[in-house]
C-alpha positions as a Markdown table, in Angstrom:
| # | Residue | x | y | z |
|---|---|---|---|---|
| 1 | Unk | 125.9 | 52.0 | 58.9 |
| 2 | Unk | 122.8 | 49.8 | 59.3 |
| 3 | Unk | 123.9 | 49.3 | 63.0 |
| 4 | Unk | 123.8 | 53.0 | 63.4 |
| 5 | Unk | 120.4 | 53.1 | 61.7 |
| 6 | Unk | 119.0 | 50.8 | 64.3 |
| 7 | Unk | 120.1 | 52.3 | 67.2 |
| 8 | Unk | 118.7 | 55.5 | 66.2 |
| 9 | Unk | 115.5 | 53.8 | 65.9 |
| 10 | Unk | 115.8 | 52.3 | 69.1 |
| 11 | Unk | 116.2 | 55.7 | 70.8 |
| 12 | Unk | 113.6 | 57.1 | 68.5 |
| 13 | Unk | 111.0 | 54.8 | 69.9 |
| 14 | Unk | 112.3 | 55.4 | 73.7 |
| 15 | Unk | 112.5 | 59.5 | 72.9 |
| 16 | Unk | 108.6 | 59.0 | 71.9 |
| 17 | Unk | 107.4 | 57.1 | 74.5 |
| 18 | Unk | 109.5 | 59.1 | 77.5 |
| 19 | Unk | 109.0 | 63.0 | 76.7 |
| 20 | Unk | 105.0 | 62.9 | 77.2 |
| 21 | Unk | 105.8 | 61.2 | 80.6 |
| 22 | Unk | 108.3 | 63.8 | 81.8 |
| 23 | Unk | 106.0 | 66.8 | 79.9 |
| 24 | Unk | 103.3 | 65.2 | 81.9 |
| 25 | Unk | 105.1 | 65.0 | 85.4 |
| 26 | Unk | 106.5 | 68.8 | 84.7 |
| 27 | Unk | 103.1 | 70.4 | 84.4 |
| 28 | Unk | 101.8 | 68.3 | 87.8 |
| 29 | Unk | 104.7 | 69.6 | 89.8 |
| 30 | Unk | 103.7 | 72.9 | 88.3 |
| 31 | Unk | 100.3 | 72.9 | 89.5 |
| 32 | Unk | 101.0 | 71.2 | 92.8 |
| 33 | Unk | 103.3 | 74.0 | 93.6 |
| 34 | Unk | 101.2 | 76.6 | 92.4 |
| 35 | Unk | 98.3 | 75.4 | 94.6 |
| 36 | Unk | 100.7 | 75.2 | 98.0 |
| 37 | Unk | 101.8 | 78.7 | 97.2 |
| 38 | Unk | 98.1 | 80.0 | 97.4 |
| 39 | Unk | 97.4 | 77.5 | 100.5 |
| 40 | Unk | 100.5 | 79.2 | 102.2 |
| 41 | Unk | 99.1 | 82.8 | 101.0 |
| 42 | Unk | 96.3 | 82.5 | 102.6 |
| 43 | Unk | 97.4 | 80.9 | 105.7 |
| 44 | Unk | 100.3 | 84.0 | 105.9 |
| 45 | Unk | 97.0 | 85.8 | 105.0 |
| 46 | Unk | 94.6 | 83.7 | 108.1 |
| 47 | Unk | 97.6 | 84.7 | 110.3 |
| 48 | Unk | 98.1 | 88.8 | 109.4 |
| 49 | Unk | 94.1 | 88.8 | 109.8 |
| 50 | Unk | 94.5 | 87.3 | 113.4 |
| 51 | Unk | 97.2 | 89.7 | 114.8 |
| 52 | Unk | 95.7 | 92.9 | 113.9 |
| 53 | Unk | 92.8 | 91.9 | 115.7 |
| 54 | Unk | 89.9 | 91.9 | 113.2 |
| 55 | Unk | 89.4 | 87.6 | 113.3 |
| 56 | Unk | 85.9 | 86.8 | 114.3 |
| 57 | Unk | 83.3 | 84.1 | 113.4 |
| 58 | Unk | 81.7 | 86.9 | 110.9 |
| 59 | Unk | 85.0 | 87.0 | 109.2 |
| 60 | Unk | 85.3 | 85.4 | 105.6 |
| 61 | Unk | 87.5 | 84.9 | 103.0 |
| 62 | Unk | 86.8 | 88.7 | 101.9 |
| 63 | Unk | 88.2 | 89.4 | 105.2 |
| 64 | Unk | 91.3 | 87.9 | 104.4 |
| 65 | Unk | 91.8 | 88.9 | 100.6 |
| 66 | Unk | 92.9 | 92.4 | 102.2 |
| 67 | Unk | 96.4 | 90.7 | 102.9 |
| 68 | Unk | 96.3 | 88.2 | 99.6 |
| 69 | Unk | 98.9 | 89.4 | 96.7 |
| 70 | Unk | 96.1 | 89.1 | 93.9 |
| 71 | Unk | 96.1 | 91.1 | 90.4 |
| 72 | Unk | 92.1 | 91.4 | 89.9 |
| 73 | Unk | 88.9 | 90.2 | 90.9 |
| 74 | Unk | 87.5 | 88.1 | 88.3 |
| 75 | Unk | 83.3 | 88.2 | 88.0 |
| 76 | Unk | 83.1 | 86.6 | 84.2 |
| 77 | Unk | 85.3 | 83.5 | 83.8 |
| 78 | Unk | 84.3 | 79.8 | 84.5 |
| 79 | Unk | 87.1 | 77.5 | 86.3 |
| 80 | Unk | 88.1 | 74.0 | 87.2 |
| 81 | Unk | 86.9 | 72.4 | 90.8 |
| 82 | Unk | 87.2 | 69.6 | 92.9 |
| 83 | Unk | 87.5 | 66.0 | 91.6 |
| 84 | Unk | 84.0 | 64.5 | 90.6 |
| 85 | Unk | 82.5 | 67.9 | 89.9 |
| 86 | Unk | 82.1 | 70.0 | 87.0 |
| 87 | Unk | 82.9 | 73.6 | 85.9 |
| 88 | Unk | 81.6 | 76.5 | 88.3 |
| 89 | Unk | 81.0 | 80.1 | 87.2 |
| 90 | Unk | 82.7 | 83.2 | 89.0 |
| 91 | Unk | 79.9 | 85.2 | 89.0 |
| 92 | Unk | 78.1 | 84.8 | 92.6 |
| 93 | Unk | 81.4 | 83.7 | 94.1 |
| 94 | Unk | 84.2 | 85.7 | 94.3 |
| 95 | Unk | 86.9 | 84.6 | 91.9 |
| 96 | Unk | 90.9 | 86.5 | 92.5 |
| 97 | Unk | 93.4 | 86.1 | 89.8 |
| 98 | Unk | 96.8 | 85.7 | 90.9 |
| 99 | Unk | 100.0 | 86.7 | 89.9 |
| 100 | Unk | 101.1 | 83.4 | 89.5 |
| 101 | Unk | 98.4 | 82.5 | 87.3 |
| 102 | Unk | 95.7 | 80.8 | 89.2 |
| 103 | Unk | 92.5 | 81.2 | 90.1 |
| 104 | Unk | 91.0 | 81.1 | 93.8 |
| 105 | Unk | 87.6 | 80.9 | 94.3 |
| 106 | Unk | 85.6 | 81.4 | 97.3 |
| 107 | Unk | 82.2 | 82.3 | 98.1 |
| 108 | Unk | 81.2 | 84.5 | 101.4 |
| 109 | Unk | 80.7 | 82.0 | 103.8 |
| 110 | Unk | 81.7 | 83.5 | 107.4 |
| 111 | Unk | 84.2 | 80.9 | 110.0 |
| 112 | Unk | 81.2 | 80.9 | 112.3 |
| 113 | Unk | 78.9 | 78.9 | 109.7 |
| 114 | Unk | 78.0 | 75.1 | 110.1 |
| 115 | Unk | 81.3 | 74.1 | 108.4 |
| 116 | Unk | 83.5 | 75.8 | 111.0 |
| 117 | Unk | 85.7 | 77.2 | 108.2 |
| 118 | Unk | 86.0 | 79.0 | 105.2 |
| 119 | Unk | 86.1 | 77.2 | 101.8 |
| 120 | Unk | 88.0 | 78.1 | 98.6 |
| 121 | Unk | 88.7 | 76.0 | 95.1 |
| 122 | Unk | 92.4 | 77.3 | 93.7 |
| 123 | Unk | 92.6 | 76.1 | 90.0 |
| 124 | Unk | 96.5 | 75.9 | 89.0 |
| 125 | Unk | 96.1 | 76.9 | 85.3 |
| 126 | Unk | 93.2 | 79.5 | 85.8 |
| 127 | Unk | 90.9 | 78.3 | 83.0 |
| 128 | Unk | 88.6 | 75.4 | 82.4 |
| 129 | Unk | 90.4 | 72.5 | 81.2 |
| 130 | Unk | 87.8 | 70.2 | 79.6 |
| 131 | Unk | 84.4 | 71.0 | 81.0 |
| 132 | Unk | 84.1 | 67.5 | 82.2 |
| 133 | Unk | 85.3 | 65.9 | 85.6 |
| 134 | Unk | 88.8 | 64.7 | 86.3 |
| 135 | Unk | 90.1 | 66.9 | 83.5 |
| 136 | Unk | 94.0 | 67.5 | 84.4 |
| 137 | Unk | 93.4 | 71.0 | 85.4 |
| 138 | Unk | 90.8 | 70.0 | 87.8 |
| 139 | Unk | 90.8 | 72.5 | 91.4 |
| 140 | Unk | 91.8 | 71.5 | 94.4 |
| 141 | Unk | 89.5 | 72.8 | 97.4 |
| 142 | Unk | 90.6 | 73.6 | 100.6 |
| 143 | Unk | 89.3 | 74.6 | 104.0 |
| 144 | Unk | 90.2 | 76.9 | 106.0 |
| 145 | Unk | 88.9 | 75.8 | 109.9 |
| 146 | Unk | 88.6 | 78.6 | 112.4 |
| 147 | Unk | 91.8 | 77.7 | 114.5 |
| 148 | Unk | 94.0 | 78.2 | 111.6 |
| 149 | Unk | 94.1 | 74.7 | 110.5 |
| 150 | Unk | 94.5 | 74.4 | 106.5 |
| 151 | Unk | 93.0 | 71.1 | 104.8 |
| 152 | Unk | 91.6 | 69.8 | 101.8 |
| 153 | Unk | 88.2 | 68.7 | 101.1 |
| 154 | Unk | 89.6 | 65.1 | 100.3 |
| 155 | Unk | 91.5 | 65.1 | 103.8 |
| 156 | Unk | 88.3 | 66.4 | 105.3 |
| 157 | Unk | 86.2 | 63.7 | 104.9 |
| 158 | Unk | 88.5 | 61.2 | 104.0 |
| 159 | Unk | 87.8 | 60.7 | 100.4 |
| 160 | Unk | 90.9 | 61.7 | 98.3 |
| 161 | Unk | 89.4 | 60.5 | 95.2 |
| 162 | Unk | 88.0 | 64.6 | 95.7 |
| 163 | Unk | 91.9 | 65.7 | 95.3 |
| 164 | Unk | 93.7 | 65.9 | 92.1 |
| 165 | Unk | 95.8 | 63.3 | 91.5 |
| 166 | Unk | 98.5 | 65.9 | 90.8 |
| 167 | Unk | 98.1 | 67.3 | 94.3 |
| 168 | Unk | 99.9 | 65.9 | 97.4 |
| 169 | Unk | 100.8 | 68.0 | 100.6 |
């Protein structure tokens, strides 16, 4: 009976220490995929754009939101961003709740401007995490260049300390 005793204590100890891990490694798979399903909506998005004809330099991601699945445009809510950066506000950018409960957020910055793309944070759980930086629900921003081609900021200017550690293409 003692034997038994310890052993369940053994595994007691190992349950403890394990099922934060795994809880932990569930929700970053979560919000990685969450954040490739927007960067493949809006490429699917870039592409639609393109064919019918209406892709210029002028376009932005407005232009684009046309062929976006999103449930409502969001003007009051605060959200995650990039790595190193705090909380940003909707209001003044454009902010589109999605069905699979993100946020994207993206300002109205035309293709044609200095950056040669359009910008755009998606944050996985669609609230602010912790107010501070490198909270676990932090954004990951991506840019969307002119020829089609989909990055992120980290890739951009080779710093991927500016992607979430959760996020990996």
């Amino acid at each position: 009976m003692v034997e038994l005793l310890i052993a369940l204590s053994i595994l007691g100890v190992i349950v403890t220490f394990t099922i934060p891990k795994i809880l932990s490694v569930q929700q970053d798979q979560t919000y990685n995929a969450k954040a490739k399903e927007v960067a493949a909506m809006v490429s699917a998005a870039y592409q639609q754009h393109q064919l019918a004809g209406g892709l210029t330099t002028g376009s932005t991601m407005m232009s684009l939101s046309q062929y976006i699945n999103y449930l409502s445009v969001d003007t009051t809510s605060a959200v995650d961003t990039y790595q190193t950066n705090t909380t940003r506000s909707c209001g003044g950018w454009t902010c589109l709740r999605l069905h699979n409960g993100a946020i994207m957020r993206h300002n109205g910055v035309p293709f044609g401007s200095t950056a040669g793309g359009v910008w755009f944070d998606v944050d996985p759980d669609g609230q602010v995490t912790d107010g501070t930086t490198n909270g676990p629900g932090k954004a990951v921003q991506f840019i969307l260049f002119y020829n089609g081609r989909l990055t992120t900021i980290g890739v951009s200017i080779d710093n991927p300390t500016l992607d979430p550690p959760w996020f990996s293409w």
